[in-house]
Structures are given as C-alpha cells and as structure tokens.
MIKEPA-745523 format. One record per residue: x, z, y of N, C-alpha, C in turn; residue in three letters. Coordinates in steps of 0.1 Angstrom, whole numbers, plus 5000, padded with zeros to 4 digits. Example, Ala and Ser with C-alpha at 12.3 -4.5 7.8 and 13.67 -1.06 7.14 Angstrom:
513250784943512350784955513250784967ALA512850714978513750714989512950795000SER
This chain:
504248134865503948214854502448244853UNK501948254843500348254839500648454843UNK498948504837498948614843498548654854UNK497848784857497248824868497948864879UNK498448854892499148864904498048974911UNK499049064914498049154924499549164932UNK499049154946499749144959499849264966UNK500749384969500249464977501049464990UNK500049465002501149405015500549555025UNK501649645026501549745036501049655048UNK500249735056500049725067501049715080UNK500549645091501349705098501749745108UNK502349825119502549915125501249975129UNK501250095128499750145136499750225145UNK498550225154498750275166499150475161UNK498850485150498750615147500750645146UNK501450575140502750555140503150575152UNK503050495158503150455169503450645180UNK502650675179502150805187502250915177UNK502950885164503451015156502351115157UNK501051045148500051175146499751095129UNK498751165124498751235109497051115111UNK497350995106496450905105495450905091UNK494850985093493450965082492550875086UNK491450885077490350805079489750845094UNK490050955099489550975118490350945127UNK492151005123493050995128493750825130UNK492850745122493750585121493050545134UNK493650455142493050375153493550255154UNK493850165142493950045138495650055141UNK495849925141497449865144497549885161UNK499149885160499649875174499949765179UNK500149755192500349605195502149515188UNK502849585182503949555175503349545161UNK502449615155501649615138501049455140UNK500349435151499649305153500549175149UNK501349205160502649095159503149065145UNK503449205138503749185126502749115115UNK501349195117500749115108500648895111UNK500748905124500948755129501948655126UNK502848755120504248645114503948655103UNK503648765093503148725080502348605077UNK501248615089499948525083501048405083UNK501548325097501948215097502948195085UNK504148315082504748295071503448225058UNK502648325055501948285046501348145044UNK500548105055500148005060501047875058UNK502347885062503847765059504047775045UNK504347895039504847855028503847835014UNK502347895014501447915007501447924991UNK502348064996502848134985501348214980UNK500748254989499448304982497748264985UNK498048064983497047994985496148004973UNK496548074960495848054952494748214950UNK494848284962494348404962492848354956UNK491948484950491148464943489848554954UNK490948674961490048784967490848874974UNK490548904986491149014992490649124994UNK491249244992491249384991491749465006UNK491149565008491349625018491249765019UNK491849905024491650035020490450035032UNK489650175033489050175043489250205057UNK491050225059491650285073491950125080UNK491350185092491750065102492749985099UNK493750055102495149965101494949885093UNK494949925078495149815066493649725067UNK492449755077491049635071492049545085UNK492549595094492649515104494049415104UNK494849425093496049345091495449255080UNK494449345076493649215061492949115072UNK492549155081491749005087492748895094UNK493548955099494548865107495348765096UNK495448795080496048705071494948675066UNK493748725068492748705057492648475055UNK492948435065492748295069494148205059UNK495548295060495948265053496448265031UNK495248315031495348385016493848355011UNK493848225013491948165008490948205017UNK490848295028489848335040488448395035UNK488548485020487948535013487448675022UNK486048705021485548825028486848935023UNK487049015032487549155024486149275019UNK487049315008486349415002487249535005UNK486549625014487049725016486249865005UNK487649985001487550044991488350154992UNK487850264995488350384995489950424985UNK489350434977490250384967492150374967UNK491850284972493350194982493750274994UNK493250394998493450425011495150505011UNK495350515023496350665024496150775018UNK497050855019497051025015495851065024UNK494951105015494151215025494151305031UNK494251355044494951435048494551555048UNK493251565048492251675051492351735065UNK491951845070492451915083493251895090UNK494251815087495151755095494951635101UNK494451595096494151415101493451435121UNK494351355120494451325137495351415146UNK496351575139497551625141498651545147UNK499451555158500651555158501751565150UNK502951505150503451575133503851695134UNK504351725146504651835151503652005144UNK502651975154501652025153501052075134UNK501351945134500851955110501852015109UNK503452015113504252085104504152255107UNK504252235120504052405124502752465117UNK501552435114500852505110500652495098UNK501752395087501452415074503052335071UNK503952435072505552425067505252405052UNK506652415051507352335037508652415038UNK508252515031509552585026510152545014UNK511852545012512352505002512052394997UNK513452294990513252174989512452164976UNK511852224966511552184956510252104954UNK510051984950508651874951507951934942UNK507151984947505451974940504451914945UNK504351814935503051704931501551754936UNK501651944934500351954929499852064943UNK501052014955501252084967499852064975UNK498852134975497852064988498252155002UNK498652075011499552135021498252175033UNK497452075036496552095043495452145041UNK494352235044493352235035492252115038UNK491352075023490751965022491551875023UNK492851855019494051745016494351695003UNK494651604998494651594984496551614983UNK496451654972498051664961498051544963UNK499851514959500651404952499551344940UNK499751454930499151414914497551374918UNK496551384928495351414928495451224938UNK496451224947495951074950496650974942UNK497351014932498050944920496850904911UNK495950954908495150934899493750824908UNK493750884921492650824931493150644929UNK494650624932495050504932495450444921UNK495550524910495050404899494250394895UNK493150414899491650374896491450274905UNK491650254915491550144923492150034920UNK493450034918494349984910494049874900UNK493549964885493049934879491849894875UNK490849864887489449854893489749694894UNK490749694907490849534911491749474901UNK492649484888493049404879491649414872UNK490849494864489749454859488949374867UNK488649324877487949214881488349134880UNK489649074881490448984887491148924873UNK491048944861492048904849492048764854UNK493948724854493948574854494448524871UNK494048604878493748564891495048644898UNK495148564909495848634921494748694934UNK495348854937494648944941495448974955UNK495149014969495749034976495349184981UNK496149294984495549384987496449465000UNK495549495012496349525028496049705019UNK497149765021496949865018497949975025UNK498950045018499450155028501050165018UNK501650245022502750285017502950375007UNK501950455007501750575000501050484984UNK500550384989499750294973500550244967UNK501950204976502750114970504150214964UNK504250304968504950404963504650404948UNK503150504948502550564937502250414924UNK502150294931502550184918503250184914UNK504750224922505850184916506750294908UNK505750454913506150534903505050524890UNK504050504891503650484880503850414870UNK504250274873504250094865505550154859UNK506450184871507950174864508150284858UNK507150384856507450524851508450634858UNK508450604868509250744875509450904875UNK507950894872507951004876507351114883UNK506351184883505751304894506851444896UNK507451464886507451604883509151614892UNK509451744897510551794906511551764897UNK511251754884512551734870513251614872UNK512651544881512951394879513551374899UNK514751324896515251294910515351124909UNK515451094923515250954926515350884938UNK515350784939515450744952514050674964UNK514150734977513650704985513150604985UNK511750564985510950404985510550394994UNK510750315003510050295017509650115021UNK508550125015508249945016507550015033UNK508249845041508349875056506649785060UNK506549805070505149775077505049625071UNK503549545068503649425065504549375051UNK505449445045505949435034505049345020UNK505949285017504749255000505749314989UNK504449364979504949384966504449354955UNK504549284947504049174938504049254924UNK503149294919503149244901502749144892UNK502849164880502449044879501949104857UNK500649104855500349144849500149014837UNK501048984825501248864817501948874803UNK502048814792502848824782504348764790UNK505348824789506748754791507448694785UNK507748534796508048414789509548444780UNK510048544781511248574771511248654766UNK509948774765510148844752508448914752UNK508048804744506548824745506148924735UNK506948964730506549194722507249234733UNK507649234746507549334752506149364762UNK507049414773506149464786505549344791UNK504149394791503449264797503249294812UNK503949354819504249404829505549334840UNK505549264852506649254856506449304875UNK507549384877507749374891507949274905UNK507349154907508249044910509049024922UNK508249164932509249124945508749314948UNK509749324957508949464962509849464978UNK509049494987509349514997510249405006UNK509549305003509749135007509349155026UNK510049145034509449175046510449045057UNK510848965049511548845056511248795073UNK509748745070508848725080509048785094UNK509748925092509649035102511048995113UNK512048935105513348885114512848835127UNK513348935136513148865154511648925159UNK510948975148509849055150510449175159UNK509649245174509849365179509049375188UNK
C-alpha cells in the first residue's frame, strides 16, 4: 500500500524494569541483559524477513533503553543514523525518577479509582493530558518529514498507548472506560498514513499491526 508507514517498536526490557524503579531521563540505565536479547531477535527477525528494508529514517526517544534498542536494529532497518528526540520519550516523571515503585507509591498514593488525565502525581511530573500533547507533536513532527516514506521509531509504551488513544479516538476522560493496552517490550505497531484502497472518502488512517512481538517466542 502507498502512503506513509511510521513504525513504533517499544523498547526492550530495561535494566530499570528489571529492578522495579521509576525510569526517567536519570533513572533509565539502558536495557537489561534479557531487553538486549530481545532487541537481538527483532533485529535478526527484521533482518530475515525485511519487512522494514525500505526504512527511510530512524527515530529514537532520548532514554537509554529506547536509543539503545534503536542501535542494535538500527543495521536492520537501512542502518540510518538515529535521531534522537525528546519528544518520543516516556512519562516524565519528575521527582520520582529513579524511585523504587515502592518508594513512588508510598510518597505520592492514589486514592480512589477515578482516572484523571490531568493528575500530576509527582511534583515536576507531567499529567496524562500534558504528555498527550508532548507526543503528538513528536508524532506529528516525524510524519511531516517523512510524507511517503517508512519511518521507524524505538520508543516506549507510554507513546504507543497515547497513539492508539489518540488515532483511534479513545479517549482521555474517566467518562470513557476501556481496555488495558500493553504493547510488550520490542513490540511493533504500525500505521500507516494513505487514501484507502476500498474507501478512498474515508479515513486516511489505518492501524496495521499493533503489538506484533512474534520474534520474542523462546526469547527469556
């Protein structure tokens, strides 16, 4: 299909995971030795099947984990420098970053189940709605460069969420119930920005895979 491809492939496992602390821009300390492995079957996957030989450019957040899973496929997806970009990052965590989860929850609970968007839980942390807006500017940064092209981007869970409430219209607000999104470490999730070959007045918008993590079978 014609149309612009932007790729977004969670990182994966990190040493921050790993050791259950609150991974910001201080708190990330790249991938774990299992995030490695994982990024390692990707590449080869990618590499065999060269499903994304026609990459145009690679993207990268500025947290370890995701520049460091972008280099290890970077060979298989055109071997294009990365551009790293705030932008694309995780939740910022503010004052918490580099916490225990433990630790973050005891000093900044969550009473009552009601979701607010507009929650800053830690101080110097951003809201739901405040990195909703952060990541579609990035977002929509790398489809303006890229019209036409396939776009690869190592990013986080939290980006690939907030795409998929956005594109598909989900939803921010507590009014709106839904289900759990959890694209797994290394994951791809594909759009694909084009007139559609069966109903070209509609959505020029398509989902094409989301949380594709095949590669990972026998991975541990």
């Amino acid at each position: 299909m014609d149309g612009t491809r932007v790729v977004l492939i969670r990182h994966g496992e990190s040493r921050a995971q790993e050791q259950r602390i609150i991974g910001g821009h201080d708190g990330c300390a790249g991938l774990s030795e299992l995030g490695r492995r994982q990024a390692k079957a990707l590449a080869e996957r990618l590499a065999a099947s060269g499903e994304l030989a026609d990459a145009s450019a690679l993207y990268a957040s500025m947290m370890p984990r995701a520049a460091e899973t972008a280099s290890i496929i970077a060979d298989a997806v055109g071997g294009h420098e990365i551009v790293q970009d705030c932008d694309l990052c995780e939740h910022h965590p503010g004052e918490g970053d580099g916490l225990s989860y433990e630790e973050y929850d005891r000093r900044w609970p969550v009473t009552g189940r009601t979701w607010d968007p507009d929650l800053r839980r830690a101080p110097g942390s951003e809201t739901w709605s405040e990195m909703a807006v952060r990541v579609a500017r990035g977002l929509d940064a790398v489809i303006e460069r890229h019209r036409g092209e396939t776009v690869v981007v190592a990013c986080h869970g939290g980006v690939i969420v907030h795409s998929l409430v956005r594109w598909l219209e989900l939803g921010l607000g507590s009014e709106h119930e839904r289900a759990w999104l959890n694209p797994v470490n290394t994951s791809l999730t594909e759009w694909r920005f084009g007139e559609s070959p069966w109903d070209p007045s509609g959505m020029a918008l398509e989902l094409v895979r989301f949380n594709d993590h095949a590669h990972l079978a026998g991975v541990s």
